[in-house]
Each structure stands twice: as C-alpha cells, then as structure tokens.
C-alpha positions as CSV (number, residue, x, y, z in Angstrom):
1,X,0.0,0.0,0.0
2,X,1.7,3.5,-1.4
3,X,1.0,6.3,1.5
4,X,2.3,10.0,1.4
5,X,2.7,11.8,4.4
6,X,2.8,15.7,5.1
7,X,4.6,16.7,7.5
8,X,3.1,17.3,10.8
9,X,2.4,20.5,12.7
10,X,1.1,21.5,16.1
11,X,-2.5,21.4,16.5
12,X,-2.0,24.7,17.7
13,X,-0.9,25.5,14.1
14,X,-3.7,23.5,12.1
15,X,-4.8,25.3,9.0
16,X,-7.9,26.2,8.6
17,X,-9.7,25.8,5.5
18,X,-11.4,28.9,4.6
19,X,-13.7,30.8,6.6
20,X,-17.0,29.3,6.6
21,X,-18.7,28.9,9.9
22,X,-19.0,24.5,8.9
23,X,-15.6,24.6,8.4
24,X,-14.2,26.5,10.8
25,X,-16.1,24.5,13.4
26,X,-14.6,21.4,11.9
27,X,-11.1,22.4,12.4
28,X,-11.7,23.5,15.8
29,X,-13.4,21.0,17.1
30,X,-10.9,18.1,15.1
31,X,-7.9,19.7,16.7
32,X,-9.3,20.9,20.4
33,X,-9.1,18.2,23.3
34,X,-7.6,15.4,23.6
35,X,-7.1,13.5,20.1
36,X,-6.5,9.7,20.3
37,X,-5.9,9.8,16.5
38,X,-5.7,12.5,14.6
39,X,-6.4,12.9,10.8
40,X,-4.7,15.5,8.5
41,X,-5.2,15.8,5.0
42,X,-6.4,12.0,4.6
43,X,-7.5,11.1,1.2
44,X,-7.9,7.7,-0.2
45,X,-7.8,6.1,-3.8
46,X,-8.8,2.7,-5.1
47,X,-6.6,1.7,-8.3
48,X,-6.1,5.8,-8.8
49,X,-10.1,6.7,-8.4
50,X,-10.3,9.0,-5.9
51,X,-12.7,8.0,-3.1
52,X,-12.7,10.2,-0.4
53,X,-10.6,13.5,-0.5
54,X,-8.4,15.8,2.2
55,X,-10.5,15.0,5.5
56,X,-9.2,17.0,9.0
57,X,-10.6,15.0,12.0
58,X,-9.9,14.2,15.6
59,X,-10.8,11.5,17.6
60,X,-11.2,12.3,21.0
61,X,-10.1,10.2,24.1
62,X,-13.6,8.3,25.8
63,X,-15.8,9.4,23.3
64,X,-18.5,8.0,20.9
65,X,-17.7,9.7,17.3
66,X,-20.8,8.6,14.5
67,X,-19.8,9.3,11.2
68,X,-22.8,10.0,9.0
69,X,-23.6,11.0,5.3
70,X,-25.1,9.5,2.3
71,X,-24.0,6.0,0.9
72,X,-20.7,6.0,-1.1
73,X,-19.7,9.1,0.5
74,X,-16.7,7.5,1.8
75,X,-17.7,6.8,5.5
76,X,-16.5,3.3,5.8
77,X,-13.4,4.2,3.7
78,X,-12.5,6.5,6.6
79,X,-12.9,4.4,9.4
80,X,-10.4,1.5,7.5
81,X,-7.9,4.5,7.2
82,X,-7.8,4.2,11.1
83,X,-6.4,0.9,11.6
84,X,-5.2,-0.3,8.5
85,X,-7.9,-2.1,7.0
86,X,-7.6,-1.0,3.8
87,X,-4.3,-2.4,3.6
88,X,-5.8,-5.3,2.9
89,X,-7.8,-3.9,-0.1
90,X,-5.7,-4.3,-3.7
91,X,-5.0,-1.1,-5.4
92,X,-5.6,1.2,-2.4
93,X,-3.8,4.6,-1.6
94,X,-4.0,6.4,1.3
95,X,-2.1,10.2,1.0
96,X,-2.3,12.7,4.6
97,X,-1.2,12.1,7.9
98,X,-2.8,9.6,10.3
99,X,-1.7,9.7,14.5
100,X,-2.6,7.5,17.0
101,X,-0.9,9.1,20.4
102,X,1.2,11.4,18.0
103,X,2.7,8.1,15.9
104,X,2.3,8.2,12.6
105,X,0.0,5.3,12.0
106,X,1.8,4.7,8.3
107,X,5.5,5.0,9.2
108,X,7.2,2.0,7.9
109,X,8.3,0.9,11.4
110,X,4.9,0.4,12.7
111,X,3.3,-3.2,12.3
112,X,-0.3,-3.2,11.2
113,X,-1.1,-6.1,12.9
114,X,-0.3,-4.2,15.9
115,X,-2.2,-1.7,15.0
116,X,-5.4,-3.8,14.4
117,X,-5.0,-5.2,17.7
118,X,-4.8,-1.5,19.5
119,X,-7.4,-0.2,17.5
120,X,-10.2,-3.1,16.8
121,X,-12.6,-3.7,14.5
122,X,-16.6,-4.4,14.7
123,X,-18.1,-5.3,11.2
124,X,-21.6,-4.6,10.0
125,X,-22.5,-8.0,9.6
126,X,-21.9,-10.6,12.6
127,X,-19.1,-12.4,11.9
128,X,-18.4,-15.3,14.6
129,X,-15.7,-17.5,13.4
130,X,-16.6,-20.9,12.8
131,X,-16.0,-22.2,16.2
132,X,-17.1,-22.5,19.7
133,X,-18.0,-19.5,22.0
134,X,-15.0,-19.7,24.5
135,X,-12.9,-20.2,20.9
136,X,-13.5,-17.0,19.4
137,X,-13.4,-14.7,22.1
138,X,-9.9,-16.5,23.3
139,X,-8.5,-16.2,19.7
140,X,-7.1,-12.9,19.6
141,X,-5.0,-13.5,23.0
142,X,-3.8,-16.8,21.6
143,X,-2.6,-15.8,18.2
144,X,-0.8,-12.8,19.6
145,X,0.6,-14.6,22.2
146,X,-0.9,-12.4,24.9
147,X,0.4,-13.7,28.5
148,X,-2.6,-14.0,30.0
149,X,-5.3,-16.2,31.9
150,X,-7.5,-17.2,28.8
151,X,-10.5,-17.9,31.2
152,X,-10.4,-14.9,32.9
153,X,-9.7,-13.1,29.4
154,X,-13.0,-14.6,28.0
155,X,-15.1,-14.2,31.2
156,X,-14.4,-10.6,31.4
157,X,-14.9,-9.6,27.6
158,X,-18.4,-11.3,27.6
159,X,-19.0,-9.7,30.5
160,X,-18.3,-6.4,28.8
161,X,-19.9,-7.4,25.9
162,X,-23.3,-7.6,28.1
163,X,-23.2,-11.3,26.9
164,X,-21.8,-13.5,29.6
165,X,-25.1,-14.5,31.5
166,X,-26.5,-15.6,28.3
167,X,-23.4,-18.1,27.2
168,X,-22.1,-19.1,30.4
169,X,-23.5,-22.5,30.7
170,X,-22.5,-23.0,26.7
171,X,-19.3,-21.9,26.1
172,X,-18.3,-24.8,24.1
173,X,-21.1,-24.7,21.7
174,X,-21.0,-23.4,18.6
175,X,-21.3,-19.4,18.0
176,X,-23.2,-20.1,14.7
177,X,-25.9,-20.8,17.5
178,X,-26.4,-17.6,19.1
179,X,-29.1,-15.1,17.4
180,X,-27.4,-12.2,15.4
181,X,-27.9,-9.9,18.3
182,X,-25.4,-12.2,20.3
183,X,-23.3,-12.7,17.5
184,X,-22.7,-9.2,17.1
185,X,-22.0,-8.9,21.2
186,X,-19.9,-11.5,20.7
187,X,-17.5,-9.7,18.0
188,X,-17.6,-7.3,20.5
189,X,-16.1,-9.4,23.0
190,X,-13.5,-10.8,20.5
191,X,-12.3,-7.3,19.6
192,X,-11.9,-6.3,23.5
193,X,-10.7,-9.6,24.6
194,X,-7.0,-8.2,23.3
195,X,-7.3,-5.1,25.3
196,X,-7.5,-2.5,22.7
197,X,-8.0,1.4,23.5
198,X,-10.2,2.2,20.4
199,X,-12.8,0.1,18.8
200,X,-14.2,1.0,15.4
201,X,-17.9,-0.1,14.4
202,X,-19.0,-0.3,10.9
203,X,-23.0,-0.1,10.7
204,X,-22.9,-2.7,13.7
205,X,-26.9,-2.5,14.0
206,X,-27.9,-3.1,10.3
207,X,-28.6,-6.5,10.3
208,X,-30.5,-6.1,13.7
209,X,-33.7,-5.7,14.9
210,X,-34.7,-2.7,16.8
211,X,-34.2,-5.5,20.0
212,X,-31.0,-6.4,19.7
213,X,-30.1,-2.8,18.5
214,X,-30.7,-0.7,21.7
215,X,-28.7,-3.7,23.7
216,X,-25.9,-2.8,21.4
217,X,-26.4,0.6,21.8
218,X,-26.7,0.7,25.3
219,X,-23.4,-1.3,25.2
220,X,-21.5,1.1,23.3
221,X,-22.4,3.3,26.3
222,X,-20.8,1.4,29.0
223,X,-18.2,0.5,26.9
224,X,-17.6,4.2,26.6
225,X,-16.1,4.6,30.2
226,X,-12.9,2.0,28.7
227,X,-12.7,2.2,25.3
228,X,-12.9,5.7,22.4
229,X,-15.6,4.7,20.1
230,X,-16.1,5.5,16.6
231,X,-19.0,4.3,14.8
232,X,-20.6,4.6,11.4
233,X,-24.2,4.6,10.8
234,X,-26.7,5.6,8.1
235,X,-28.8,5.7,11.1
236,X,-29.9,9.2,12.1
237,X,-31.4,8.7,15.5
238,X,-28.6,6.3,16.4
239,X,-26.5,8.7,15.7
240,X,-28.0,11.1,18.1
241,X,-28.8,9.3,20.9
242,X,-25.4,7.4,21.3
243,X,-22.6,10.1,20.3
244,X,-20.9,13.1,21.4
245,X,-19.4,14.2,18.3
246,X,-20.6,13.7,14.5
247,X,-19.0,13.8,11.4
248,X,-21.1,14.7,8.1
249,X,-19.8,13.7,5.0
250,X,-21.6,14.1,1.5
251,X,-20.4,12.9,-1.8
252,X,-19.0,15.6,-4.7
253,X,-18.9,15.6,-8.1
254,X,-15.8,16.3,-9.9
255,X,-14.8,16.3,-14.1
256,X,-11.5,14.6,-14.5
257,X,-10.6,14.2,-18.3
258,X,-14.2,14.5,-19.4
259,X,-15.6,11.7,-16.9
260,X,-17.6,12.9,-14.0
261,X,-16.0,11.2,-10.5
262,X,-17.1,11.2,-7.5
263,X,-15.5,11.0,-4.0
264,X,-16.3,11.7,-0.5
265,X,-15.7,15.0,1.7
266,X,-15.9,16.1,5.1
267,X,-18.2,18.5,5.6
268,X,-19.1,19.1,9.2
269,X,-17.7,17.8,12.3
270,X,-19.0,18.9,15.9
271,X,-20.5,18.0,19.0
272,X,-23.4,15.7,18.2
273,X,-26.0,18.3,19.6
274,X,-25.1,21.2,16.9
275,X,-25.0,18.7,14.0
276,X,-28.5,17.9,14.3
277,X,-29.6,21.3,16.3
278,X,-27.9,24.4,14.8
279,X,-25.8,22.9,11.4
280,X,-23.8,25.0,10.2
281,X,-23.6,24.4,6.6
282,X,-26.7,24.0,4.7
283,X,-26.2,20.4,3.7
284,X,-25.8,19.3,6.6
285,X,-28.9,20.8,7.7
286,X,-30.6,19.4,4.6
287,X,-29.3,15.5,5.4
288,X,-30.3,15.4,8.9
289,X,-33.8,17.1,8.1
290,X,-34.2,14.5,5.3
291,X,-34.6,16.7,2.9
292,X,-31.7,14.8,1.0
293,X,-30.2,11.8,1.4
C-alpha cells in the first residue's frame, strides 16, 4: 500500500480551511481536546479513483464519534484508514497524515497487525468464526501470544460485551448458534478480549432488529467509560442518541478528463448536539432534516 505523508504541525498551528462557519467548526473542534488519533489531510484512492478527499478530523479520548452521510460518501473508507484495514484492499492509496498518540500510524516501522489489535474492528454483519464461544473470544490472545489467563480473558470480555449470562453454561457450543444480536456482542467481546484502546464499528446495528439494537447501543455506552468509540451509521437517530461528536460527510462531483468522479468529503464535524440542532452548513442541515439523502 503506497501512503504520502505531510509533515506534521502542532494542533496549535492547524490550517484552517477557509472561513465558513462548517468549516471553521470542523477544524476547531478536530484539533481541540484530547485526540487519540488524529487525521490531516487524509484522502484515499482505489486503483487511482479518488474516493474520499483531504478530511481533517480528531478523535477524542472516551468518546463516541458517529460518522454520518449519504452511501458512497466514503464513511466506511474513513474508518479502515484508522487501523489499517484498507491495507488489505488491492489497489488502495492512502495520501495525509494519520496519528494515533502522535505516531504516525503509516511510518514503515509500525506493524499493522499491531495496530489492528490496539485499535479493533466491529463489522456490519456478525461475523463469529466458525468455532465455539470460548474459541472466538480466546483467539485474539492466543494468536498474539498475549500472556494472559484465557479464562479470565473470555469471562471478562463477555461480561463487557453484556453477553456473559446468556453463554455461560455454553461456552463450548458453537457461535453459529447464538441469534445475530449475540453474534454481534460476541464480536464485540472478541475485539476487546485483546485489550485494545479504540474500537471501530462499521454499521454494527444493520442486520439487527430494533431489540437487539438498543442492547448494542446501550453497550456502546458502557463500553464508553474503557474504550474511544467511533462508529458509522446511516442511522440518524442512532446517531443522536449514542454520540458526542458527528462527522457529516456528502459525496462531490468532480470532471477529471471529461468523466464525472465522485468522491467523499468532510463536511461538518462537531459535538453531536449542533450537528442535528444548529448545522452549520446548509447540507448538513438538509441531510439530517431528510430533505436529502
């Protein structure tokens, strides 16, 4: 995977766009507080297409971050950038500056395994591995060789997961078993089991009825007080009821040798209330109301 980095600068001395209220908010808000990882300049190609172009954001420490917009607007591209993921994608480019605790997430000395294991994945569609309960959540310690008691290990992650009372007394059965509700909980638990500090969920609540979707959603809440969060979600209200910050993004049209491309951009990132309350560009206002999108 080809990346270009720029160098870095003090958040003190981040650009800021131009002078638009939308994206002045963004930059402030992407560079205040305290930024587990922070993203300058990030775009992203597949096989030279342009898919999502020269994003500023900053993930804050203990927070839930929802990243909304319209599909193909480059949302889930994003959240790959973040640990790796589209590593494993042929023909994929990422250009800008990525930081996790001010280390450059693409220097060539970091190990994206590593990576994946600090900063965990949760897919949108549940994806146990073919083997027992007790299995998947003890695979991530055992394949990275984590020193640790495995019982405790899986104990504790379904017990974070909001799961353990349910599987206790089956363990050893198979996870193709559980309903997709559990199955989901249960990725959960796999992702935490290798004690990681961020955890990244993909549309975890698409495949799920409105059930099993407000137990996720109330576990993304306790899971809060551990772990930084950052979630993407065509969901509107899920948005709003379980973040603190949301990032808008909308798709643009560009000509590029008499084609028309199109790519995702950032266009508003702020505390969850002003997205959806007091907007401050006008297509942001216009996706949240429904009046696009």
């Amino acid at each position: 995977m080809e990346t270009t980095q720029s160098p870095a600068a003090p958040a003190s001395q981040m650009p800021v766009a131009n002078a638009t209220a939308a994206s002045s908010r963004t930059a402030s808000h992407a560079a205040g507080g305290s930024a587990v990882i922070d993203c300058r300049g990030v775009s992203v190609a597949y096989s030279g297409v342009p898919a999502l172009r020269d994003v500023d954001l900053g993930i804050r420490s203990k927070e839930i971050t929802a990243l909304i917009g319209p599909s193909g607007c480059g949302k889930s591209t994003f959240l790959r950038c973040l640990n790796r993921t589209n590593d494993l994608i042929p023909g994929a480019t990422v250009q800008g500056r990525i930081t996790y605790h001010g280390q450059d997430l693409y220097a060539k000395s970091v190990d994206p395994v590593e990576v994946r294991r600090r900063i965990g994945m949760v897919f949108q569609k549940p994806n146990p591995f073919p083997k027992s309960i007790y299995d998947n959540v003890a695979f991530g310690p055992r394949v990275t060789g984590m020193k640790v008691d495995l019982d405790e290990v899986v104990e504790r992650s379904l017990r974070r997961a909001a799961l353990w009372e349910e599987v206790k007394d089956k363990l050893d059965k198979s996870a193709y078993g559980l309903s997709g509700g559990q199955q989901q909980r249960l990725c959960i638990a796999r992702a935490i089991a290798v004690d990681p500090d961020v955890i990244l969920m993909d549309e975890p609540c698409s495949a799920l009825d409105p059930i099993a979707t407000a137990r996720i959603e109330d576990l993304m809440r306790e899971l809060q007080e551990t772990y930084t969060i950052v979630i993407v979600t065509h969901n509107m209200q899920q948005a709003a009821r379980v973040s603190d910050r949301t990032a808008f993004f909308t798709t643009e049209v560009t000509t590029d040798e008499g084609k028309d491309r199109r790519s995702g951009r950032l266009v508003e990132f702020a505390p969850t209330e002003e997205i959806f309350k007091n907007p401050g560009d006008p297509r942001t206002e216009d996706y949240v109301t429904g009046r696009f999108g």
